[in-house]
BADOVO-879947 format. One record per residue (C-alpha): residue in three letters; residue number from 1; x negated, y negated, z negated. Coordinates in steps of 0.02 Angstrom, whole numbers, plus 32768, in hexadecimal, padded with zeros to 4 digits. Layout:
residues N
{rest->ala nr->NUM east->X north->Y up->Z}
...
***
This chain:
residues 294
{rest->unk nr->1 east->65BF north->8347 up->CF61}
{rest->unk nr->2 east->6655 north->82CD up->CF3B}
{rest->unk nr->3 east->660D north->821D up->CF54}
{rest->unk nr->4 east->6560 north->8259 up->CFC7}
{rest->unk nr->5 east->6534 north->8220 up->D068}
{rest->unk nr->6 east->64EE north->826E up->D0FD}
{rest->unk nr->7 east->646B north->8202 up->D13D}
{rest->unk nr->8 east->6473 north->8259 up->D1EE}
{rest->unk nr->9 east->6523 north->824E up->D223}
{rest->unk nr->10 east->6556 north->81C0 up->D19A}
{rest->unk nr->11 east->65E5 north->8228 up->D143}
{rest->unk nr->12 east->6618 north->8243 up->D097}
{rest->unk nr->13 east->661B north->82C9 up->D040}
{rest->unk nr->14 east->65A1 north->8340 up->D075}
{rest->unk nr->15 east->64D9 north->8349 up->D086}
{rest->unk nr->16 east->646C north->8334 up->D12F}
{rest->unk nr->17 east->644F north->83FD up->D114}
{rest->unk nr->18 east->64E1 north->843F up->D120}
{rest->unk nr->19 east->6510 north->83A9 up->D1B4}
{rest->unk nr->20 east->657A north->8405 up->D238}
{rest->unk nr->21 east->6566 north->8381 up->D2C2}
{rest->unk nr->22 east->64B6 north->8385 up->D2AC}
{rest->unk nr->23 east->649A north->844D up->D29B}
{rest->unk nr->24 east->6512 north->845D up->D335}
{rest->unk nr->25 east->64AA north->83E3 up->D397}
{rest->unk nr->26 east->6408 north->8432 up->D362}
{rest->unk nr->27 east->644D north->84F0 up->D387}
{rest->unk nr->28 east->6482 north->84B3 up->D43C}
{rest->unk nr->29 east->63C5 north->845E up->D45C}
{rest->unk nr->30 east->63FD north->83B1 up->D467}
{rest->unk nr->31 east->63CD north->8318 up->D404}
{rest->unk nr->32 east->6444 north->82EA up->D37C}
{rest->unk nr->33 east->647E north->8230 up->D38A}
{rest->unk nr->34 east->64D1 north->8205 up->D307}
{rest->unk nr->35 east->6592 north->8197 up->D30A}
{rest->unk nr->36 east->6579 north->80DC up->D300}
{rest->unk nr->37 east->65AE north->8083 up->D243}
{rest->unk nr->38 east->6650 north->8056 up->D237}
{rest->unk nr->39 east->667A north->7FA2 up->D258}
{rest->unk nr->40 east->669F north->7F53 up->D1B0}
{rest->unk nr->41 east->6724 north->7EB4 up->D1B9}
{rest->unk nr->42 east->66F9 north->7E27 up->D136}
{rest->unk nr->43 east->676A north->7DA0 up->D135}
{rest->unk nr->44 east->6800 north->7D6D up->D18B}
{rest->unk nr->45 east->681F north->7D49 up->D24A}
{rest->unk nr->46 east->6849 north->7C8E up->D26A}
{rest->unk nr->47 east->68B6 north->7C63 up->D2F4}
{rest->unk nr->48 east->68A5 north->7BC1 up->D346}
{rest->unk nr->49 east->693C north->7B5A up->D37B}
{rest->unk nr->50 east->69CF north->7BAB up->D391}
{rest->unk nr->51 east->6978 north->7C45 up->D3C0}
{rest->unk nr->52 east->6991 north->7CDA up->D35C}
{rest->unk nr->53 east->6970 north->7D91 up->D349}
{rest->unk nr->54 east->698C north->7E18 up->D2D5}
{rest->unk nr->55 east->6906 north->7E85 up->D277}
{rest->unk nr->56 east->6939 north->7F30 up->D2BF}
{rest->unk nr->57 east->6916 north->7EFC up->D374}
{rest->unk nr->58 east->6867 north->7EA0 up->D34E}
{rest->unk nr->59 east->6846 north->7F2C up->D2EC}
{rest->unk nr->60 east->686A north->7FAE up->D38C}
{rest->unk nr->61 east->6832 north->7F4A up->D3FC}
{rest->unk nr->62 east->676A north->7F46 up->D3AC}
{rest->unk nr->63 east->6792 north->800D up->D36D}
{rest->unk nr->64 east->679E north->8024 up->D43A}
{rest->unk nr->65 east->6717 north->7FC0 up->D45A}
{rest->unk nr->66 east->66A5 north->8025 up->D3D1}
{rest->unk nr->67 east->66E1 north->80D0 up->D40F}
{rest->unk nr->68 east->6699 north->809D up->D4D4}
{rest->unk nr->69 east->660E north->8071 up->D4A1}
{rest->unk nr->70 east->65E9 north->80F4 up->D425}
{rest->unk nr->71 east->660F north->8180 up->D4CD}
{rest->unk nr->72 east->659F north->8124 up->D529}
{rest->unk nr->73 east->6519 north->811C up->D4B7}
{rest->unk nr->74 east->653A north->81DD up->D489}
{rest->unk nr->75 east->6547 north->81F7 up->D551}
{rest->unk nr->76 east->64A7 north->81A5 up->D571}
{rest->unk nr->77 east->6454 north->8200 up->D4DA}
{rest->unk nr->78 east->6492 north->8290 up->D513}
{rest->unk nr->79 east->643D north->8281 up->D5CA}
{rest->unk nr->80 east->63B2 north->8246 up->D5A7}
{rest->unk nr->81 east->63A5 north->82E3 up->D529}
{rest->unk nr->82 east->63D1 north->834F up->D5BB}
{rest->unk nr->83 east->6348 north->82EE up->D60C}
{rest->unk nr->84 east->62C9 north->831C up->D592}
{rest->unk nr->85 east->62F8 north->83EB up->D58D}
{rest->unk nr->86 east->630A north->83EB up->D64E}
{rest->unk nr->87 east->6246 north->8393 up->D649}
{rest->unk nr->88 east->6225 north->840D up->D5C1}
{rest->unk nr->89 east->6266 north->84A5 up->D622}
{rest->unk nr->90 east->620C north->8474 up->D6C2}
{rest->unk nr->91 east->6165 north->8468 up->D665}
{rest->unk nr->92 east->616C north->850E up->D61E}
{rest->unk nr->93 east->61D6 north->855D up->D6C3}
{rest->unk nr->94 east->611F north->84EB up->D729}
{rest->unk nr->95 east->60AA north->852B up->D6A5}
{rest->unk nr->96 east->6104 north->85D6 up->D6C5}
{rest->unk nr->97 east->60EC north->85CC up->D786}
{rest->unk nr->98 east->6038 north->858B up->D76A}
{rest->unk nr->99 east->6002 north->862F up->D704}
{rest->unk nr->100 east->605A north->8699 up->D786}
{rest->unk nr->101 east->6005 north->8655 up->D801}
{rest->unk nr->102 east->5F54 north->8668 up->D7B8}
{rest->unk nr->103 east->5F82 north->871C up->D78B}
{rest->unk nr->104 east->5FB4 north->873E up->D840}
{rest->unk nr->105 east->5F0F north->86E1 up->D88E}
{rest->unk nr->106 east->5EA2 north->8734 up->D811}
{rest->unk nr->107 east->5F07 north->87DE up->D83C}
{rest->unk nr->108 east->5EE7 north->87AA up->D8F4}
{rest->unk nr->109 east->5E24 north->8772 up->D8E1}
{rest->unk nr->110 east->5E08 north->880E up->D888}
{rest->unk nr->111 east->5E6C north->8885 up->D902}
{rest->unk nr->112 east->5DEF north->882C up->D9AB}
{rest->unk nr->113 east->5D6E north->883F up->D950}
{rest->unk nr->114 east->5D8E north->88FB up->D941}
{rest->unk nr->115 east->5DBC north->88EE up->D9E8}
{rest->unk nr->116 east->5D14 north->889A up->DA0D}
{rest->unk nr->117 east->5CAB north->891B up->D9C0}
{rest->unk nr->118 east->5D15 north->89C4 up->D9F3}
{rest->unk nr->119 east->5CF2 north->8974 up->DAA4}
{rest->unk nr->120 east->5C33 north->8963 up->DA79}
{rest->unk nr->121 east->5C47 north->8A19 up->DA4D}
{rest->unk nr->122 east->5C7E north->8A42 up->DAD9}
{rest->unk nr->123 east->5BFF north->89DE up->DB59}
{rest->unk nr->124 east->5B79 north->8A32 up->DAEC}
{rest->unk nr->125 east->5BCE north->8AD2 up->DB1C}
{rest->unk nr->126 east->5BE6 north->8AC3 up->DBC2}
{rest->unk nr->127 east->5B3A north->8A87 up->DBDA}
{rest->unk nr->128 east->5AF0 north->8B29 up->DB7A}
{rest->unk nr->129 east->5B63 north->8B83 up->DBE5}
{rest->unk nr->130 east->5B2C north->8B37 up->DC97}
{rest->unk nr->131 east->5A6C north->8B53 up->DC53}
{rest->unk nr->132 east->5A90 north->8BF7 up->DC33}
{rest->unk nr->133 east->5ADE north->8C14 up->DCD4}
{rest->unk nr->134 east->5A5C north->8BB7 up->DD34}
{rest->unk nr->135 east->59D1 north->8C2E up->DCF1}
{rest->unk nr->136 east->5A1E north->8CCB up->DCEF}
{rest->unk nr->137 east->5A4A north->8C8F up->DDC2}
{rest->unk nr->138 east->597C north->8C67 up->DDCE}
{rest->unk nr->139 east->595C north->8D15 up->DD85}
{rest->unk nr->140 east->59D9 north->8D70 up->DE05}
{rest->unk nr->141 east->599C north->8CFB up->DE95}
{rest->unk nr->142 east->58E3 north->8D3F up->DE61}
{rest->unk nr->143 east->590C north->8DE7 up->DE4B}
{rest->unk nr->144 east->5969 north->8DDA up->DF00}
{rest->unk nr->145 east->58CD north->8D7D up->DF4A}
{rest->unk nr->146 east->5868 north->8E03 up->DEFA}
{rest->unk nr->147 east->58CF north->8E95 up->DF52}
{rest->unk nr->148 east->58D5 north->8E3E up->DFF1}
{rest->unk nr->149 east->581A north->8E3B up->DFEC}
{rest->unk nr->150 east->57F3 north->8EEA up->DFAE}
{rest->unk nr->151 east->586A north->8F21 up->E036}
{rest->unk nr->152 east->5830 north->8EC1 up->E0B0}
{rest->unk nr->153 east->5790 north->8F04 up->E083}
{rest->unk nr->154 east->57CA north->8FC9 up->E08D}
{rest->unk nr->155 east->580D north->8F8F up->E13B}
{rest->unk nr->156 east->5777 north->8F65 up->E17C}
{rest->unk nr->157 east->577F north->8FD9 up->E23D}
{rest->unk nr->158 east->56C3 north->9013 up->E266}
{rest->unk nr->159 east->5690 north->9068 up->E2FA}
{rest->unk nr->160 east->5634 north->90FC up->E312}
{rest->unk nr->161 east->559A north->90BA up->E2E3}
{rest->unk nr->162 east->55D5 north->9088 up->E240}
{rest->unk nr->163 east->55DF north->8FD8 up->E27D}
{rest->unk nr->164 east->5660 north->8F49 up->E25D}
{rest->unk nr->165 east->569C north->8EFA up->E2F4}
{rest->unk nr->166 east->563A north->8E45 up->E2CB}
{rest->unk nr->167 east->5595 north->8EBE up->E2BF}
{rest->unk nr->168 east->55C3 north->8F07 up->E36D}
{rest->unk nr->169 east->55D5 north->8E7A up->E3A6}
{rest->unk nr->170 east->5529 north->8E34 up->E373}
{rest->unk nr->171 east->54D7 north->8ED9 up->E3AA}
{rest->unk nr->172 east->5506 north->8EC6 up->E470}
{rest->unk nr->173 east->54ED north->8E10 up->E470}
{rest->unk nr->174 east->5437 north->8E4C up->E447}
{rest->unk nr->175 east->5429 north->8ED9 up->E4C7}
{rest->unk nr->176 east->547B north->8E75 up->E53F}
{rest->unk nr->177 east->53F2 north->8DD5 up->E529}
{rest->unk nr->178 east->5371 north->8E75 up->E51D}
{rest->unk nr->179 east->53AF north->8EC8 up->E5BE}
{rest->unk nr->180 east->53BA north->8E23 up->E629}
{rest->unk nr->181 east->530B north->8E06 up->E602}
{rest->unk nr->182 east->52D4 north->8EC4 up->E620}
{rest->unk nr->183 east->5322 north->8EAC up->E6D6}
{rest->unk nr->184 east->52B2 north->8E1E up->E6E1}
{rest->unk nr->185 east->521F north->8E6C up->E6B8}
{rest->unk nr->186 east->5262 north->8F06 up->E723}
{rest->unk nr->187 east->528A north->8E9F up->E7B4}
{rest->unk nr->188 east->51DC north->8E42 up->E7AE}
{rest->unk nr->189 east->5168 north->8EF5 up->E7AB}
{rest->unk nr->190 east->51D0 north->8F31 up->E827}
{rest->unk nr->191 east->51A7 north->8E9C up->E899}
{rest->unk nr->192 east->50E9 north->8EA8 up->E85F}
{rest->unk nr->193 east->50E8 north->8F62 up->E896}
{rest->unk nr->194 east->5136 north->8F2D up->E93B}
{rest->unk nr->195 east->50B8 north->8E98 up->E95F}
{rest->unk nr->196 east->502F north->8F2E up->E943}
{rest->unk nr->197 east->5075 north->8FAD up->E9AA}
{rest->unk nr->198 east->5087 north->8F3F up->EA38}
{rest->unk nr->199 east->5002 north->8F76 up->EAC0}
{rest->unk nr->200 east->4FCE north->8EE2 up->EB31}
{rest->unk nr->201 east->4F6F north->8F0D up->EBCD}
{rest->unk nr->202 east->4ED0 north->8EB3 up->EC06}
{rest->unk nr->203 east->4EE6 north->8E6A up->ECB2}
{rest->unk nr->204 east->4E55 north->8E9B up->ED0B}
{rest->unk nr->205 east->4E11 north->8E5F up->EDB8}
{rest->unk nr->206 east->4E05 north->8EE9 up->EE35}
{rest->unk nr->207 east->4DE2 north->8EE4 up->EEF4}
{rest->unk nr->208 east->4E1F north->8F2E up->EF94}
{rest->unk nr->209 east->4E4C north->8FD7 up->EF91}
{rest->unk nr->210 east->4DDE north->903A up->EFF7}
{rest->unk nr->211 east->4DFB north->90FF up->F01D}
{rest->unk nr->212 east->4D8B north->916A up->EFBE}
{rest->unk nr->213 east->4D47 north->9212 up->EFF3}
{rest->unk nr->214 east->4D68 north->92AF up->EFC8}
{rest->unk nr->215 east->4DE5 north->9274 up->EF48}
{rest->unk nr->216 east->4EA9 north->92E9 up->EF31}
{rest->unk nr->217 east->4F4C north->9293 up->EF67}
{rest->unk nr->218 east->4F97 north->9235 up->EEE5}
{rest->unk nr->219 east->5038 north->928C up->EEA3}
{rest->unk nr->220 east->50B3 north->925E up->EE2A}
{rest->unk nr->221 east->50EF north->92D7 up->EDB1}
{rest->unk nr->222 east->519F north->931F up->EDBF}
{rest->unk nr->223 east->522D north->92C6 up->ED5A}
{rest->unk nr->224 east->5281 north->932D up->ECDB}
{rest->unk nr->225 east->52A0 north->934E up->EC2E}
{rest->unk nr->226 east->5207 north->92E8 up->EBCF}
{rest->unk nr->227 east->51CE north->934A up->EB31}
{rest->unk nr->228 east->514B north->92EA up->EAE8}
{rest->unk nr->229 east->5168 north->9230 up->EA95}
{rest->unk nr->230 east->510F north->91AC up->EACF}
{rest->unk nr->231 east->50B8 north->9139 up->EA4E}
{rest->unk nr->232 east->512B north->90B1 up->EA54}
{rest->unk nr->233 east->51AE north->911D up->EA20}
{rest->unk nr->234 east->515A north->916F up->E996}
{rest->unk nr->235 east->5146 north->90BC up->E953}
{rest->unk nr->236 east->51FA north->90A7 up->E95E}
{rest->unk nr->237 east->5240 north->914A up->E901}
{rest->unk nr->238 east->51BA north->912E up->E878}
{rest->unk nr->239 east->5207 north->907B up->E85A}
{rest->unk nr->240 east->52BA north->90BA up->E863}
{rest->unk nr->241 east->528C north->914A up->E7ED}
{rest->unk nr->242 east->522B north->90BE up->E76C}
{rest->unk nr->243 east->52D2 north->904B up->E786}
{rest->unk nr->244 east->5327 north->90C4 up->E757}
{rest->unk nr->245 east->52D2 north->90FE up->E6D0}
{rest->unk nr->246 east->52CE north->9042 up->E68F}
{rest->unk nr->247 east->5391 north->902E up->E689}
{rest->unk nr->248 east->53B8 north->90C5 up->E63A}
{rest->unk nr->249 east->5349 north->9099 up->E5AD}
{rest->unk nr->250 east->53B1 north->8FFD up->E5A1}
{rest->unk nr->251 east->5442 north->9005 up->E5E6}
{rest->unk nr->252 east->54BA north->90C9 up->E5FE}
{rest->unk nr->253 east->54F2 north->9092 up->E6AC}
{rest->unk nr->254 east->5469 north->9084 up->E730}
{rest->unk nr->255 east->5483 north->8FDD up->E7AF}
{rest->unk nr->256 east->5470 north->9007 up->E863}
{rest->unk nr->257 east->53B9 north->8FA5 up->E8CE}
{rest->unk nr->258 east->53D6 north->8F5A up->E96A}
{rest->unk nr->259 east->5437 north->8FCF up->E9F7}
{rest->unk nr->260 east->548F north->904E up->E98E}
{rest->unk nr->261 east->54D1 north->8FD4 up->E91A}
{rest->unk nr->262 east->5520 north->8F60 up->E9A2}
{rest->unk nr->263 east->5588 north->8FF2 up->E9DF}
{rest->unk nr->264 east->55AF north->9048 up->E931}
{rest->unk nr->265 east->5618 north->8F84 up->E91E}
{rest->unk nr->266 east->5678 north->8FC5 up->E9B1}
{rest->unk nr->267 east->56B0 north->9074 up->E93A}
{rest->unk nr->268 east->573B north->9042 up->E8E7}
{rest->unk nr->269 east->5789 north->90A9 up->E853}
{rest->unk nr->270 east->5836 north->90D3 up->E840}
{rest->unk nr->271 east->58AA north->90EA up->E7A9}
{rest->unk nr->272 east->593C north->9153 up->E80C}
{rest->unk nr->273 east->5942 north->920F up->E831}
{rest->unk nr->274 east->58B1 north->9260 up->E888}
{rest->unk nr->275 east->584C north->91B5 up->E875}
{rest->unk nr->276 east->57AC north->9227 up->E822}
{rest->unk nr->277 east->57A2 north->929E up->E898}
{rest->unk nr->278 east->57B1 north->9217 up->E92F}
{rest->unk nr->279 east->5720 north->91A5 up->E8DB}
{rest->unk nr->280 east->56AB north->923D up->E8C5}
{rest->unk nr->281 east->56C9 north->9263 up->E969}
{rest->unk nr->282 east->56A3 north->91B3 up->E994}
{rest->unk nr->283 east->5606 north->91C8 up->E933}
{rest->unk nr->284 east->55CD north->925A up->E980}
{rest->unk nr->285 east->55E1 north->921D up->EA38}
{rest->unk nr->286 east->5589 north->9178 up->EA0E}
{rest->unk nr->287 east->54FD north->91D2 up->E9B8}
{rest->unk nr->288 east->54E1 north->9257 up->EA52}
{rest->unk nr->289 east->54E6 north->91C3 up->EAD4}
{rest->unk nr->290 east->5453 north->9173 up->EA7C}
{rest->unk nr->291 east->53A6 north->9187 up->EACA}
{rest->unk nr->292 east->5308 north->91D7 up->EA77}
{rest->unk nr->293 east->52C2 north->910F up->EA6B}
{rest->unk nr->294 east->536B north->90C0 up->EA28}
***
């Protein structure tokens, strides 16, 4: 390869494929920028006046001058290669960060919406549930109401007439209307049959009264026990006995008429010891003070 060039770093003696600055550059990631050409002297530096210099220094002092510039340029190469990796490297590190971040949004869109629909689940569940729970409560509440009324139907009290207390109720309201009007009635014969018992006496005119002949003394009977009833109180016993005939047809205790039932208010009953036997007595005495009329 005696006599070749390399047309990347500008050497002798060797190709651009087997170039170790390039290779070295390319292995590490960063551009290759190849050494500036060489500066070439033609000709022969003129000094002016009495001015002189040598060919070593002028040729050190523009060497210097080539080898500054030639870091800079490779410096500045050199960043703004780092410049274009770094970019590079943030793309794919952004483009990285950007698929991560759909993955995890799509991971977290998918894992609500799970969430969403093991909640709809569960509402649908819970509402089966409460239905369930609402009808089997209806059927016990029924079944309860149903008890309540069959017992309350076996509890039913009756009397001994068979009759339910309401019924009972009903009957004496009716025999009480139907006995206050049988006292009327009763009370209005009785005062019929004592407007026609009633014996009224024809005032008559008489004159002077003269002695008659041959007529007995007048003598009045003797007073004692009288064993015959007189009319009026026939009349009287007949309407006590059809009185009280009349109430016990309607009613099982018998009300007292006029004299006897004024003092039977005056009997009182007791509830102590011995309270019978001093009302019968009671009785009794009342009942043997009354008159054949009363």
């Amino acid at each position: 390869m005696a006599g070749r060039t390399c047309f990347r770093c500008g050497k002798p003696d060797h190709f651009a494929n087997v170039c170790d600055e390039y290779w070295d550059a390319r292995g590490k990631g960063i551009p290759f920028v190849p050494p500036p050409p060489p500066l070439v002297r033609s000709g022969r530096t003129m000094a002016i006046g009495a001015e002189k210099r040598s060919h070593s220094a002028d040729n050190y002092g523009s060497r210097r001058e080539m080898d500054e510039m030639s870091n800079m340029m490779r410096t500045y190469f050199f960043e703004k290669a780092k410049e274009r990796e770094e970019a590079k490297q943030r793309a794919v590190r952004e483009e990285a960060q950007r698929k991560e971040e759909e993955v995890r949004k799509e991971q977290e869109k998918k894992r609500l919406q799970e969430l969403e629909e093991k909640k709809c689940a569960e509402d649908e569940q819970d509402a089966r549930l409460l239905r369930m729970i609402r009808e089997e409560i209806r059927h016990e509440s029924g079944k309860e109401n149903e008890s309540a009324s069959r017992v309350k139907r076996a509890v039913v009290k009756r009397n001994e007439r068979g009759e339910t207390v309401e019924e009972e109720k009903e009957r004496l309201r009716r025999e009480i209307a139907l006995r206050e009007e049988a006292e009327e009635d009763a009370e209005l014969i009785l005062l019929r049959r004592r407007a026609a018992g009633l014996e009224i006496n024809e005032k008559r005119k008489r004159g002077k009264e003269v002695a008659v002949g041959d007529s007995p003394p007048m003598t009045t009977p003797t007073k004692g026990q009288r064993t015959v009833l007189g009319t009026t109180s026939k009349l009287r016993i007949e309407e006590l006995c059809d009185f009280g005939h009349m109430a016990s047809t309607s009613s099982p205790i018998a009300e007292p008429v006029g004299k006897i039932g004024v003092s039977i208010k005056h009997v009182t009953a007791g509830t102590g010891l011995g309270a019978r036997a001093k009302y019968k007595e009671e009785i009794r005495a009342l009942y043997e003070a009354l008159t054949v009329d009363e």
